[in-house]
N, C-alpha and C positions, 0 to 999 in steps of 0.2 A: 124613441122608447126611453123611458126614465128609467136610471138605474136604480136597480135594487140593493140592500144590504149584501145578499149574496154573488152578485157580480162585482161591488164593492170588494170585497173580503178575498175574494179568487184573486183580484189585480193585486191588492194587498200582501197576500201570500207569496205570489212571486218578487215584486219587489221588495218585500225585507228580510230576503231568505239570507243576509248577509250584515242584521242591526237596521239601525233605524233607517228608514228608508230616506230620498235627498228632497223631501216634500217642497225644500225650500226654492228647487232650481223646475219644479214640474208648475208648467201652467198651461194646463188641459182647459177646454170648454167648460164653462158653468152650466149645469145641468138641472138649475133648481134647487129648492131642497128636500130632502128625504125626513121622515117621522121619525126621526132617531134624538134624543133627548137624555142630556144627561144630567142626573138631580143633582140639590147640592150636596148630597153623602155620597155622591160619586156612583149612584146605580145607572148605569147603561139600560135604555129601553128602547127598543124599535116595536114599531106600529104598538102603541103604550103600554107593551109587557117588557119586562125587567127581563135584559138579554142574559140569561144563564149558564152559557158557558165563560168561564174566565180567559180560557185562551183566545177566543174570535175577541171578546173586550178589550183584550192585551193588544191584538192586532189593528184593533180599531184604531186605538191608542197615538201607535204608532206612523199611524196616517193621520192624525190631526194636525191642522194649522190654523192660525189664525188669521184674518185678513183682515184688517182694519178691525170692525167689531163685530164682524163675523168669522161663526167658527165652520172651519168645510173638512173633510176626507178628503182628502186631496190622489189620486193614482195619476199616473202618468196620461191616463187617455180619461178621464171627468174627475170633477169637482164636484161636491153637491152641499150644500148648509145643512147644518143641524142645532140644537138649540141647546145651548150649557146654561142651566138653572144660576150659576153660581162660577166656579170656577172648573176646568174639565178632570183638574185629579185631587186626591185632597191625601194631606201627607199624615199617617197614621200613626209617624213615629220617627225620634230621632234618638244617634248615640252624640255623644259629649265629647272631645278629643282636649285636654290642656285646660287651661284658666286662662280666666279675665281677655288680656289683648292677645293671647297665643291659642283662646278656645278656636275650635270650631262645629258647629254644628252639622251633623250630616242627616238629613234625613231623607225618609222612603216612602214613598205612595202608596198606594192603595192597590195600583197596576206595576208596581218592581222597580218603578224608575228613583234613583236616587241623586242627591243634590246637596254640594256642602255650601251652607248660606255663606256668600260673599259677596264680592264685586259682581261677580255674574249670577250670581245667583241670590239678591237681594231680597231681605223679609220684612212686608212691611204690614200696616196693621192699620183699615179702614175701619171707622165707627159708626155705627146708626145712627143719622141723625134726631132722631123719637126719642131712643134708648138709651144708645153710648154705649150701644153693645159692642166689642170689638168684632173684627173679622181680619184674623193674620192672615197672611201668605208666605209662600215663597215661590218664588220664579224657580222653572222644571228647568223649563228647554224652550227656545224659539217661541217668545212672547205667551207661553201657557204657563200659568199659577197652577199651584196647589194652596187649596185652602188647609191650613193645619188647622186639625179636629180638637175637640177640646179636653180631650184628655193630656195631649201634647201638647197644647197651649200651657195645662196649668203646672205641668212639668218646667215649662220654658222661665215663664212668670217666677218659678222656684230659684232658678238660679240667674236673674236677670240681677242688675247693675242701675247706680245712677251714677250719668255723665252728663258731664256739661255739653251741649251740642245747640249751635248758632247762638252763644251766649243765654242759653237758660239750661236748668238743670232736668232731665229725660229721665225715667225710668225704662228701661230697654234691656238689648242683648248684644255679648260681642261673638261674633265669629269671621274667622279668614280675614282678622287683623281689623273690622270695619266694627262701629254701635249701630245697631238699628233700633232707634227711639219707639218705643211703643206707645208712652202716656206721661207728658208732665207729670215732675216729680209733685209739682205744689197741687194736682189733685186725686193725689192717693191722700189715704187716711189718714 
């Protein structure tokens, strides 16, 4: 029998009655994958309506991993795939800590989880190739991004830096002592 979101959520419930649950150390049977799909503004949908509870989302959440380039729910007794449009969280907002090399960035997703960009928690910034539109990230937890939205994008942009990094000059961000280059300095304006 294939499982459902709600058998899903049940196994879910019990194991993270205690934080995030050890999704890294469970390698249950792959079971397929289930019609669950999350867009890139971070809405949750099973069988293609927009899941509306926030706390089963939150839950969901917490059972994600990634597996090479797929993303599963992982419980202790199945696995199943589901399809991330874009990135599975998208971070809707940061606070500031310090300047320049003693900033840090902290920010928060959309589902509570929060992340101050560093060494483990790196932000980096993919381009269209058509466009040259950016698309930031930062690293959550256990190989899941959040895409940062772009209101916090242009918040970020506001208080970004040029540094020299591999001998040319970056427009970027520092936090938790580290630059992360966004866009050569020589093509801004």
């Amino acid at each position: 029998m294939k499982p459902s979101a709600e058998s899903i959520a049940a196994t879910a419930r019990a194991a993270s009655r205690r934080g995030l649950p050890p999704v890294h150390l469970w390698n249950p049977p792959d079971c397929g994958d289930l019609d669950m799909r999350i867009a890139r503004d971070g809405t949750w949908f099973y069988l293609g309506t927009p899941i509306g509870r926030p706390e089963l989302v939150r839950l969901f959440s917490t059972i994600l991993r990634k597996d090479g380039d797929r993303y599963v729910l992982v419980t202790p007794v199945e696995k199943v795939g589901i399809t991330v449009d874009d990135a599975p969280f998208v971070a809707v907002d940061f606070t500031v800590k310090g300047e320049g090399l003693a900033q840090t960035l902290n920010f928060v997703t959309n589902l509570g989880d929060e992340a101050s960009a560093g060494s483990e928690h790196p932000i980096r910034v993919e381009r269209d190739p058509a466009t040259g539109e950016p698309s930031p990230y930062v690293h959550i937890r256990a190989d899941l991004e959040a895409l940062i939205d772009r209101k916090s994008f242009y918040r970020l942009v506001e208080i970004g830096a040029h540094h020299e990094n591999d001998g040319a000059s970056w427009f970027g961000l520092w936090s938790g002592g580290q630059f992360f280059p966004i866009i050569p300095s020589a093509e801004l304006p």
